[in-house]
C-alpha positions in Angstrom: 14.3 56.4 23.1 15.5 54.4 25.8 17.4 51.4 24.5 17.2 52.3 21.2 20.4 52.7 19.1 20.8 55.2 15.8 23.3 56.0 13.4 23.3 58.7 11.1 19.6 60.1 11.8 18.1 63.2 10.2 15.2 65.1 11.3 14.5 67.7 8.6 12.3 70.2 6.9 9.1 69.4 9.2 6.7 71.0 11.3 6.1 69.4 14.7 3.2 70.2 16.7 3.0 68.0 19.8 -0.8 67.6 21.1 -1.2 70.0 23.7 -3.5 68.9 26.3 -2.1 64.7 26.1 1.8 65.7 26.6 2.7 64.7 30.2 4.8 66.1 32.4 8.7 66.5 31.7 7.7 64.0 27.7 10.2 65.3 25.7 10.2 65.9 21.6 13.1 64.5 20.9 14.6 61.3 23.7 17.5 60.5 22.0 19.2 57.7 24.3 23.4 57.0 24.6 23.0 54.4 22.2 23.0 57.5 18.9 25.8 58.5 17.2 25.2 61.4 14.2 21.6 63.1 14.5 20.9 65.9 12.7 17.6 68.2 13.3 17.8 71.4 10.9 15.3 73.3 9.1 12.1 72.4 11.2 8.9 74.4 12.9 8.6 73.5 16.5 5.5 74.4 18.1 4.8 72.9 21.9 2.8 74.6 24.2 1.9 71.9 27.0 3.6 73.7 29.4 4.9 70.1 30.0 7.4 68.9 27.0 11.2 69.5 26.7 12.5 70.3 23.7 15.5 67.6 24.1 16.6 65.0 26.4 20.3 63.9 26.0 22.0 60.6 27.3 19.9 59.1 29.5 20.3 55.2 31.0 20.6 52.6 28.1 19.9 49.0 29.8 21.5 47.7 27.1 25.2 49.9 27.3 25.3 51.6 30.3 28.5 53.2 29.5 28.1 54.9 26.0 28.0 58.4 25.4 25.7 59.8 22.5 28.1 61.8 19.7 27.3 64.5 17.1 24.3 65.6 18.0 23.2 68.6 15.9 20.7 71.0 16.4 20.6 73.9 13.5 18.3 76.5 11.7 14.9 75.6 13.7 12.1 77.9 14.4 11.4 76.7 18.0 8.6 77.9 20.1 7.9 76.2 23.6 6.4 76.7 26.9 8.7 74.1 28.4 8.4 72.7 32.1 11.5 72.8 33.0 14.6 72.8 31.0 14.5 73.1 27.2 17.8 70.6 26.5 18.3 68.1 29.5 21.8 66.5 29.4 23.0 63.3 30.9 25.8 62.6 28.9 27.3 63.9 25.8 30.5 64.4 23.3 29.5 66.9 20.4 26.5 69.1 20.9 26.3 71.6 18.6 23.1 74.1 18.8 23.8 76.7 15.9 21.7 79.2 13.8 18.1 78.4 15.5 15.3 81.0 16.8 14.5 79.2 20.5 11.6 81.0 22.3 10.6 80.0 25.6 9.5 83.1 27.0 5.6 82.0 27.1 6.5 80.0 29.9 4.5 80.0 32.4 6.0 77.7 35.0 9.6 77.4 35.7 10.1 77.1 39.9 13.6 75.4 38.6 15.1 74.9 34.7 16.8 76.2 32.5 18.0 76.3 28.6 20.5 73.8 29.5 20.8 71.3 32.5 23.3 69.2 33.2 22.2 66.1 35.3 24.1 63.6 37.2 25.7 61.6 35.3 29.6 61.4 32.7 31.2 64.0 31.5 29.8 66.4 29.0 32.1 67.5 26.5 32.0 69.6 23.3 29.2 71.7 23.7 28.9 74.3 21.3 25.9 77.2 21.2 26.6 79.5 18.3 25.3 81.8 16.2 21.5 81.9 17.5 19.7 84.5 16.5 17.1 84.0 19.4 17.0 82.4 22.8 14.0 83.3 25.0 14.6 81.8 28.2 11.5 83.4 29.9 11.4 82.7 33.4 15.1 80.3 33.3 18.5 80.8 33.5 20.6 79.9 30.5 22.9 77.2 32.5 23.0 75.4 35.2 26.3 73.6 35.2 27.0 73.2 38.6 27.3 69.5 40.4 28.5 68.0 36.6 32.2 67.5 35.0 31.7 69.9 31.8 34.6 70.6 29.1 35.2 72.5 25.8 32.0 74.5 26.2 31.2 77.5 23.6 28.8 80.0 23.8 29.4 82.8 21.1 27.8 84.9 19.1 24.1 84.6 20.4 21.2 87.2 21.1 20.1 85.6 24.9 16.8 87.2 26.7 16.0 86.5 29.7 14.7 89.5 31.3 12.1 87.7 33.6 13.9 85.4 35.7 11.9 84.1 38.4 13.9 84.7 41.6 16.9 87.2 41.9 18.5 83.5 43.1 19.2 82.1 39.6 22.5 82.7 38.0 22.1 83.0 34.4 25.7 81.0 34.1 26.1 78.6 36.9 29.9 77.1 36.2 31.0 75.7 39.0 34.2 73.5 40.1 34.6 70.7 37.5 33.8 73.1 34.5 37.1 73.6 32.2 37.6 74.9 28.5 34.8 77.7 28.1 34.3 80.1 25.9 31.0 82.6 26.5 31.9 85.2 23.8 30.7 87.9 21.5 26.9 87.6 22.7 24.1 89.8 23.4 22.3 89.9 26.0 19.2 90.9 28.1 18.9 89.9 31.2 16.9 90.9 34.4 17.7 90.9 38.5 19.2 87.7 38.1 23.1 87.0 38.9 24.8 87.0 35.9 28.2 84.8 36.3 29.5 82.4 39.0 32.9 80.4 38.4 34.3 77.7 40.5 31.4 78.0 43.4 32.0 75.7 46.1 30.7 71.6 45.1 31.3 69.7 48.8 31.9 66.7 46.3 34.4 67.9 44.1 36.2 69.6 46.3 39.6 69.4 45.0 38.9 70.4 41.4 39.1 74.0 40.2 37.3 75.5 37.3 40.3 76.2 34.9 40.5 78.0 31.0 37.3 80.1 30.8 36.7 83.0 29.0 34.2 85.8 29.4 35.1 87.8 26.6 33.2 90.8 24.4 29.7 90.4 25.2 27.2 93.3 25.6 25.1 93.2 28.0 22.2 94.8 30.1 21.0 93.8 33.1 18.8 95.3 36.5 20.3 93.0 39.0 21.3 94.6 42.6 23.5 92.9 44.2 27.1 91.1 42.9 26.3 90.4 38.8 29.3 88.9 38.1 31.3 86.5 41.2 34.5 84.5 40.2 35.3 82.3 43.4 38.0 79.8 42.1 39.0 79.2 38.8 42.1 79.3 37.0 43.4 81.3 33.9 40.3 83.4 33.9 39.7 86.2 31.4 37.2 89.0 32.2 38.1 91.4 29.0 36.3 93.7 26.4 32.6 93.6 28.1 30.2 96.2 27.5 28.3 96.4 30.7 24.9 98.6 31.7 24.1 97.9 35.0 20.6 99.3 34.8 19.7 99.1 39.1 23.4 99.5 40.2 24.5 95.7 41.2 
């Protein structure tokens, strides 16, 4: 972590058991810094329940090259289970995420006043994000993305089974895009959510101003959901698709 630099890491075939009660608050399992290119965690058993740890930090301040972006950072086939403080994969910066083929279970959280499966924190760009092909992601009490003061591009999130039928406040939006997001795909996913918003696209960033969300798809997902009020709210975006949803608005919103 920190200034460290990597190359070609692998994480493997291991069970990981943080100690419970001596994690402090928002430790991480894996701090992988800007200064790692090529990391590649696959096959292991995850087991943190602090109530403390994230599972991943991304991309955070390297004295050493301030202006480096951590690439190729792989995530795949890993039995996760975590009662996470906040967010479960906290990004700073980051070209080629790739989070495919994993069971991710946060839904013995107990404590999420903010959070979410994936944060995006002030800082570059994030590009290349791809969530594929999960067979579970628990989000208990969180939303699944919270995308909205950071520049985000070539984002894909398909063919997933997402739960989050607990959120904490009617507030959250389980996909919070907002101006500066461009290139994403949410497709082909299933998924259970609760009273929470499902969709906002382009919401108003006093900062960013002048940019508009452009080139996202919302395409052939099936999904149930008990939320009241407006589930799915496009404000500005262009070349927006809305098309083959299956929809069961279970409370009428």
């Amino acid at each position: 972590s920190g200034s460290g630099s990597a190359k070609s890491v692998k994480v493997i075939d291991n069970v990981i058991i943080p100690h419970s009660t001596l994690a402090t608050a928002n430790s991480c399992i894996f701090n992988i810094p800007k200064l790692v290119d090529d990391l590649d965690v696959s096959g292991n058993t995850i087991i943190a329940k602090s109530g403390k740890q994230y599972l991943a930090r991304i991309g955070w301040q390297s004295a050493t090259d301030a202006t480096k972006v951590p690439k190729n950072i792989k995530f795949s086939k890993n039995n996760v289970l975590i009662d996470a403080s906040a967010y479960m994969v906290d990004l700073s910066q980051v070209d080629g995420l790739y989070i495919k083929e994993n069971s991710l279970d946060a839904s013995i959280t107990t404590t999420a006043s903010f959070g979410g499966f994936l944060g995006l924190q002030p800082g570059g760009a994030k590009k290349n994000i791809h969530i594929k092909n999960n067979e579970k992601i628990a989000l208990g009490s969180r939303d699944f993305l919270l995308a909205y003061y950071q520049q985000l591009s070539d984002l894909v999130i398909e063919d997933n089974h997402i739960f989050a039928e607990n959120p904490d406040s009617a507030t959250r939006t389980l996909f919070n895009l907002n101006q500066q997001v461009t290139k994403a795909s949410i497709k082909r996913n299933t998924i259970k959510a609760g009273n929470q918003q499902l969709l906002s696209v382009g919401a108003g960033v006093a900062t960013n101003a002048s940019f508009k969300c452009s080139d996202l798809k919302f395409n052939d997902n099936v999904i149930t959901h008990s939320c009241t009020n407006i589930a799915f709210e496009p404000r500005q975006c262009v070349n927006f698709s809305f098309c083959g949803n299956d929809v069961t608005a279970l409370a009428g919103g």
